[in-house]
TORTITI-273140 format. One record per residue (C-alpha): x, y, z; residue in one letter. Coordinates in Angstrom, 2 decimals, always signed. Layout:
BEGIN
{{X, Y, Z}, "A"},
...
# end
This chain:
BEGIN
{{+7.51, +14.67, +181.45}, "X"},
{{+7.54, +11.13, +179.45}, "X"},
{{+4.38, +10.60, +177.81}, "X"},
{{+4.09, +6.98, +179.22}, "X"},
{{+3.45, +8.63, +182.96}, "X"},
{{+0.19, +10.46, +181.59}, "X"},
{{-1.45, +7.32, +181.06}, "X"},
{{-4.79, +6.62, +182.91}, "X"},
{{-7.35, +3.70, +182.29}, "X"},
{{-9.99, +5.03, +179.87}, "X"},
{{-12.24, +2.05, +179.24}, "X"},
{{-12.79, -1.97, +178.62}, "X"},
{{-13.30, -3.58, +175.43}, "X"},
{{-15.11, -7.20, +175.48}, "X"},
{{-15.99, -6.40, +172.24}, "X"},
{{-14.43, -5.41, +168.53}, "X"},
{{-17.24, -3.20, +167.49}, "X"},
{{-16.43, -1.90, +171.26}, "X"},
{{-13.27, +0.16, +170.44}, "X"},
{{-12.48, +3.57, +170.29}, "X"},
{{-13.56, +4.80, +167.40}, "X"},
{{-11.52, +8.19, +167.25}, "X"},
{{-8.73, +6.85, +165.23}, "X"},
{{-5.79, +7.69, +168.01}, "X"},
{{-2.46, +5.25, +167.24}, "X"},
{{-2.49, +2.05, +169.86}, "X"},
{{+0.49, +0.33, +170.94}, "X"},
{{-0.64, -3.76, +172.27}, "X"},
{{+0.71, -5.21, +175.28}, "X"},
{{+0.70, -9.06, +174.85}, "X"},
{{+1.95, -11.69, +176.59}, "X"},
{{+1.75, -15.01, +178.77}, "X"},
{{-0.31, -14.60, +182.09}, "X"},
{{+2.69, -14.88, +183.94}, "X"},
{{+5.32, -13.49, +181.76}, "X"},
{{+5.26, -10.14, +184.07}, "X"},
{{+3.32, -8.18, +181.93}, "X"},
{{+1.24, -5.85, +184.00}, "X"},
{{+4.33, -5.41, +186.24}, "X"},
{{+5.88, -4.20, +183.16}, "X"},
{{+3.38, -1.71, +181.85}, "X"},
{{+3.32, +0.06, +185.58}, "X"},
{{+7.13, +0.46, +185.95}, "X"},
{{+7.09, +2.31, +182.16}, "X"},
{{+3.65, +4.52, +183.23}, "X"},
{{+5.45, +4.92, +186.90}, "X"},
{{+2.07, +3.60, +188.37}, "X"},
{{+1.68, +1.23, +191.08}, "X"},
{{-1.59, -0.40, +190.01}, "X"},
{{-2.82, +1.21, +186.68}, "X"},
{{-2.61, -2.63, +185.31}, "X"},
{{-3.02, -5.78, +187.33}, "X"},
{{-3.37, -9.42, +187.13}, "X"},
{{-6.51, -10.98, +188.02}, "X"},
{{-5.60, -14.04, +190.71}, "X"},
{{-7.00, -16.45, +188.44}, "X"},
{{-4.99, -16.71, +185.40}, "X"},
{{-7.17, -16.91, +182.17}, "X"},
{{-10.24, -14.80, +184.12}, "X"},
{{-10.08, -11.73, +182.20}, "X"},
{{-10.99, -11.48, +178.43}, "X"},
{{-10.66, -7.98, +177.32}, "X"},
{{-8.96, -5.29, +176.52}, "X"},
{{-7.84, -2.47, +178.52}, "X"},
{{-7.41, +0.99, +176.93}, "X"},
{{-5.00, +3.25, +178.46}, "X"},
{{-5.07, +7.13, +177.34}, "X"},
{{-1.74, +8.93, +177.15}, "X"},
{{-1.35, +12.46, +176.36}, "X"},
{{-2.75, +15.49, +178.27}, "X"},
{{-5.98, +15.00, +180.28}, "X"},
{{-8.73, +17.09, +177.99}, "X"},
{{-6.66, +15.52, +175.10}, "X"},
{{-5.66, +11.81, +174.48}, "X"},
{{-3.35, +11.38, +171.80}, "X"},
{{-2.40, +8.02, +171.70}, "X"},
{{-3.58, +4.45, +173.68}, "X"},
{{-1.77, +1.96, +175.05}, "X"},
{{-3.44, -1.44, +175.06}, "X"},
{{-2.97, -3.84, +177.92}, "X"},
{{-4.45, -7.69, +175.89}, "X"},
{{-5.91, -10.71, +178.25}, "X"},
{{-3.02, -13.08, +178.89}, "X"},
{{-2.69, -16.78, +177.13}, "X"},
{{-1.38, -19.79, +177.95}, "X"},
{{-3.09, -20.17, +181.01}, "X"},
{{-3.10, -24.44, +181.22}, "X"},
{{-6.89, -24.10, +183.33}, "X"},
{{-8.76, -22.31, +180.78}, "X"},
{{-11.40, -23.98, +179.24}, "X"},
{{-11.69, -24.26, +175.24}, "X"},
{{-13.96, -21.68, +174.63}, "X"},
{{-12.51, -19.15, +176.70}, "X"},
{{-9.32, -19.66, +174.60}, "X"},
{{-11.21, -19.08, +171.33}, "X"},
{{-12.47, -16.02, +172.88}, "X"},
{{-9.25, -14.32, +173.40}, "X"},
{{-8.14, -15.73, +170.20}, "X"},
{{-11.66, -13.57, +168.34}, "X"},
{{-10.89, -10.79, +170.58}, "X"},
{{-6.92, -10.23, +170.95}, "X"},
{{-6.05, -12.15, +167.80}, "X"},
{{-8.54, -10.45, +165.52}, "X"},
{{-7.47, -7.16, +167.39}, "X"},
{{-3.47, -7.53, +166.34}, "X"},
{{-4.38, -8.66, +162.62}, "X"},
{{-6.86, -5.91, +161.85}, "X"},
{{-6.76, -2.65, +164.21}, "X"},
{{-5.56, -0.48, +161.37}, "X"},
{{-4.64, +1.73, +164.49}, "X"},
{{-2.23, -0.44, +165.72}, "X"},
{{+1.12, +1.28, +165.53}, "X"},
{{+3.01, -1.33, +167.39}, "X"},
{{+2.90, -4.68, +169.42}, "X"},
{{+4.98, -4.89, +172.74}, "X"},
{{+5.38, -8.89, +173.83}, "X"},
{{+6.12, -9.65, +177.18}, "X"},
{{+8.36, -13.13, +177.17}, "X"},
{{+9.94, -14.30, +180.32}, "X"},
{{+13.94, -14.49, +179.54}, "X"},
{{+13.90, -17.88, +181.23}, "X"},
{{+11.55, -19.48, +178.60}, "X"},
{{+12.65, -17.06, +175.50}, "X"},
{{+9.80, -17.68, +172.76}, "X"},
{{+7.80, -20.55, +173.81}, "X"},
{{+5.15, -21.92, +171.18}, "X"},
{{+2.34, -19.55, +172.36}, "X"},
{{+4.49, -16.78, +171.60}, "X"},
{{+4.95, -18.22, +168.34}, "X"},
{{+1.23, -18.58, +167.78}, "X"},
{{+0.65, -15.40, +169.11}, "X"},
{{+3.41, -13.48, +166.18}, "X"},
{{+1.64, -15.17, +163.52}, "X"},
{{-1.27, -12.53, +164.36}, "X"},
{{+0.88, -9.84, +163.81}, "X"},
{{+1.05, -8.51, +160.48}, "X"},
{{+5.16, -8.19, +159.21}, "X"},
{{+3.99, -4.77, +158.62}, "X"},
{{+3.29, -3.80, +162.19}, "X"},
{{+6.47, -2.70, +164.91}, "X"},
{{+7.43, -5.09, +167.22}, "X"},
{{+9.72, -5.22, +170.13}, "X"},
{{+10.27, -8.79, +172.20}, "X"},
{{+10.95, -7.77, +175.83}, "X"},
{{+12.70, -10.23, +177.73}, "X"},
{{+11.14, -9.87, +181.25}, "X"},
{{+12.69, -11.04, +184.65}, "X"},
{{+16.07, -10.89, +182.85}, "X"},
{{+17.19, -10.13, +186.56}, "X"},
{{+16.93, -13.76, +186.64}, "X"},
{{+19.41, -14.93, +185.33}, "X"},
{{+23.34, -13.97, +185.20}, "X"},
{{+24.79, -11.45, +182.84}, "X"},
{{+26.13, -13.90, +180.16}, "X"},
{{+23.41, -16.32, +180.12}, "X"},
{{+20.69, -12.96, +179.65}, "X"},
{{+22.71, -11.40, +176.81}, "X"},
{{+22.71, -15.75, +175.41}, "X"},
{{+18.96, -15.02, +175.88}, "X"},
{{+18.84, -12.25, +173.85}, "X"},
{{+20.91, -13.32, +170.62}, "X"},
{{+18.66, -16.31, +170.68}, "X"},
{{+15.59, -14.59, +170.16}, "X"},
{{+17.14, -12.05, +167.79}, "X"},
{{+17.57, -14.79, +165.60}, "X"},
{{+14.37, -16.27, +165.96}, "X"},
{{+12.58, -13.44, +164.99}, "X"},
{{+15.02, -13.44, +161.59}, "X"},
{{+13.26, -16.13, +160.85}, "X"},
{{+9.85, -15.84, +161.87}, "X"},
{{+9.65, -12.41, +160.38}, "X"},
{{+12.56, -11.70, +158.21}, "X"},
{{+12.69, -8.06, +156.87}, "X"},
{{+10.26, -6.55, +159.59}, "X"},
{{+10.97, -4.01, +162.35}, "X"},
{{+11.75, -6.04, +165.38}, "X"},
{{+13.51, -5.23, +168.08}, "X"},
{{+14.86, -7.55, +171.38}, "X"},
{{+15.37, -5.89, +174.83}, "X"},
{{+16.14, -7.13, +178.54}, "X"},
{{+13.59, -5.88, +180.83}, "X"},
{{+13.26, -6.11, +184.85}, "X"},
{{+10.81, -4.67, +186.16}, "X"},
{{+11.77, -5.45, +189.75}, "X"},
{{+15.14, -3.30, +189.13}, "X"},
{{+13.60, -1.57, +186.23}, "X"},
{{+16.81, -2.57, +183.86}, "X"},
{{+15.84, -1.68, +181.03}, "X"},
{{+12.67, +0.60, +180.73}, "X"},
{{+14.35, +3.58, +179.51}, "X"},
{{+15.12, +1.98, +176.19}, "X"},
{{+10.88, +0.35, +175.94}, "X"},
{{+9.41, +3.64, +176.84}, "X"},
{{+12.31, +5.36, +174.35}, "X"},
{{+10.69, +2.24, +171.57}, "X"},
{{+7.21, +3.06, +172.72}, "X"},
{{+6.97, +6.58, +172.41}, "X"},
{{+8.99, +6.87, +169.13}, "X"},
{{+6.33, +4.53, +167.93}, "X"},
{{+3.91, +6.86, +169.19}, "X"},
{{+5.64, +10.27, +168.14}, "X"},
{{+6.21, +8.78, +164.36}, "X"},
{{+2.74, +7.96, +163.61}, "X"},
{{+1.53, +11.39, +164.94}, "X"},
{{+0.40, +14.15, +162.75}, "X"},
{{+3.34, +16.68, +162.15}, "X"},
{{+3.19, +20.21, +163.66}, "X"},
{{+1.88, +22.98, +161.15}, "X"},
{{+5.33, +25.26, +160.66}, "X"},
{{+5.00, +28.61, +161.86}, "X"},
{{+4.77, +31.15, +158.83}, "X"},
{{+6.19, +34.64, +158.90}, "X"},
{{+6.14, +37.46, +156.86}, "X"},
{{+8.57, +38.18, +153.94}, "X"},
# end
């Protein structure tokens, strides 16, 4: 069974000094509120609802921890961030999710990756930019281009050159990765659970070898 498909909602963090303090690996969800995240993150965990959009844009500040791993025995979280660039949101409810979320991706010495959500259509707007300079160089990160069902063959694969080299430059020598997502035909999410749970199965603790007897 994929590990992604164990995951199940295990709490809500308004709050830094509100996270899990066991010291289980996190992998962030981030993106624009309408960039298709939560879509996304049910088509990898095969759930219909386990994350949603609230129908105001901008109306929830929080994170949402996700457990994967077997039920008496999380061994890993996936991280579903508030969304930005919501045009309605007052200014201190943007400096809220920039205390929260942004403080979150710069310092959660958990953090063993960042997933961003950008609709193929826009490729990296500036939010997005604003939102990678959070992300320490050392920290995994793979661009997913959502809705690339969009938009023809030759014009998505355009898409995804175009960001390759944008990330060159906003963070040369780092691990970053581009990939076309859909999550209406679910193109695509074999290769960002295949990211995610390497991510995952790399930062775990290795297996004590059997021994036997000379």
């Amino acid at each position: 069974m994929p590990l992604l498909t164990t995951a199940r909602f295990h709490t809500t963090v308004a709050a830094l000094h509100q996270m899990p303090r066991e010291g289980l690996l996190e992998v962030a969800f981030v993106g624009r509120s309408n960039a298709g995240k939560s879509s996304a993150i049910n088509v990898l965990c095969n759930r219909r609802r386990l994350a949603f959009a609230s129908r105001t844009p901008g109306r929830t500040q929080a994170l949402n921890y996700f457990a994967v791993g077997p039920v008496d025995r999380a061994i890993a979280y996936l991280v579903d961030t508030p969304g930005y660039g919501y045009a309605s949101a007052p200014l201190e409810t943007k400096r809220t999710w920039d205390q929260l979320a942004g403080e979150y991706l710069s310092s959660r010495p958990q953090l063993a990756g960042t997933v961003l959500m950008a609709d193929i259509r826009r490729k990296l707007t500036d939010l997005d930019r604003r939102l990678l300079a959070w992300v320490p160089d050392s920290v995994r990160l793979v661009v997913t281009l959502t809705k690339s069902d969009k938009l023809p063959r030759q014009q998505a694969r355009q898409a995804l050159r175009d960001v390759i080299d944008e990330l060159e430059q906003l963070r040369p020598g780092a691990d970053n990765k581009v990939l076309l997502f859909s999550a209406l035909n679910r193109s695509g999410s074999d290769d960002l659970t295949a990211v995610v749970e390497n991510w995952i199965a790399v930062g775990l603790p290795a297996s004590p070898k059997e021994t036997t007897n000379a």
